[in-house]
Residue, then its C-alpha position, 0 to 999 in steps of 0.5 A: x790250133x786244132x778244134x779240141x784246144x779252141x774248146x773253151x771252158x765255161x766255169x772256174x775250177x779248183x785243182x788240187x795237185x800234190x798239196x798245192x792249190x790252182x785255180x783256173x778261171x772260166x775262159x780258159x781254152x781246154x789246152x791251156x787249162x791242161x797244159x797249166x796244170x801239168x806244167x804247174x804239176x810237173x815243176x812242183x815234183x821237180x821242186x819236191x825231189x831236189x829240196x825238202x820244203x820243210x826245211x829248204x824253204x827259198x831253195x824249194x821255191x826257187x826250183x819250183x819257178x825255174x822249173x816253170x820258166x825251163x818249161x816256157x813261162x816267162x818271169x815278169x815278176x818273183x821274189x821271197x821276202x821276210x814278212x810281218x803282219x799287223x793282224x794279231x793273226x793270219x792264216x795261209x789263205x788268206x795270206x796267199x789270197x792277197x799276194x795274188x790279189x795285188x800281185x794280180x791287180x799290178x799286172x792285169x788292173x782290177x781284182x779277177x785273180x784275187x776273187x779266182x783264188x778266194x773261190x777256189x780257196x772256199x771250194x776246198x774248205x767246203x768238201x773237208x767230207x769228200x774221201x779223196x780230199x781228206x786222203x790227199x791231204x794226209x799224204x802232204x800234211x808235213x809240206x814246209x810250203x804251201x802253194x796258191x796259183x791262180x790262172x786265167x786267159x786274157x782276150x788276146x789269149x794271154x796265159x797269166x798265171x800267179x803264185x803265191x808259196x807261203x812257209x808254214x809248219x804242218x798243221x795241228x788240226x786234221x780237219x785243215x784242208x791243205x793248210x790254208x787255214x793254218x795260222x802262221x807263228x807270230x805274224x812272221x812269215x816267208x813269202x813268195x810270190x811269182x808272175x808268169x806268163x806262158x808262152x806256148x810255143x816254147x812250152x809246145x816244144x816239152x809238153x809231150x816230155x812233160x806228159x810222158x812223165x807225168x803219167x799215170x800221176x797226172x790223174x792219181x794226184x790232181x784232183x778238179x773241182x768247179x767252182 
């Protein structure tokens, strides 16, 4: 492993990538943080490309994991279900924050991951000002799925990662960030909800390909905050 992979984040960060959210937790080595959010990257733009998401809501989901695991993470877990809810209403938000919450706490025990999401999910509603934010969000307002991740590093070096991906219809209101705050329709909703764990010598095998084409993308369409 060389010096710059051993460089260890020091805050969590909120990265925006194609209408989707990650979230990054602190610990993070900087080569695990940048091969995540490419790979996470990389299978969201396979996914759009063979399916509209709009309406094509499973499939779209289904390419999105496949992609992941053709990258090299391992699927402990995934499925996409009919859902209700008891609240008379509830938003995208805090719908993907609780599937990674549980999702999460069934993995690892306590509530890292869903206090990961939960942040990133505020950073984000609180930098509606931000230009870039405001223009990145016009261009996937009509996305059928919206996506939460939430990422971290164990001790033993272990990438996690879960992800939620919530069928919704585009958003009413122009000062929705991503459409998290959208308010799904009658308490019934698809869901989906994918654990992964990368393994790094598989994935060290495509990062190059993955990198390549990504290009210039990579930095026009992802967009990082601290939080």
């Amino acid at each position: 492993m060389s010096d710059e992979t051993q460089v260890v984040t020091r805050s969590d960060a909120a990265i925006l990538v194609e209408g989707n959210l990650l979230a990054c937790g602190a610990g993070m080595s900087a080569q695990s943080r940048h091969d995540v959010k490419n790979a996470f990257h990389f299978a969201t733009l396979v996914a759009d490309k063979t399916f509209d998401a709009q309406k094509q809501s499973r499939e779209w989901y289904d390419k999105f994991v496949d992609a992941m695991r053709d990258l090299g993470f391992t699927i402990a877990r995934r499925n996409f279900e009919l859902e209700t809810s008891a609240e008379l209403s509830v938003t995208v938000g805090a719908v993907a924050v609780r599937a990674i919450g549980a999702a999460g706490s069934a993995l690892l025990g306590g509530t890292v991951l869903a206090d990961l999401a939960k942040s990133a999910f505020e950073k984000l509603t609180t930098v509606e000002s931000d230009a870039k934010i405001l223009d990145h969000k016009r261009k996937n307002k009509a996305r059928g799925m919206v996506g939460m991740g939430a990422c971290i590093e164990t001790e033993k070096q272990d990438v996690v990662m879960v992800v939620s991906c919530i069928q919704a219809s585009a958003p009413s209101l122009d000062d929705d960030v991503l459409g998290v705050q959208w308010t799904l329709d009658k308490t019934r909703y698809y869901a989906g909800t994918a654990v992964l764990t990368l393994n790094t010598f598989v994935y060290g095998k495509v990062r190059e390909t993955v990198e390549n084409k990504l290009g210039v993308r990579s930095v026009e369409n992802v967009l990082q905050y601290d939080i």
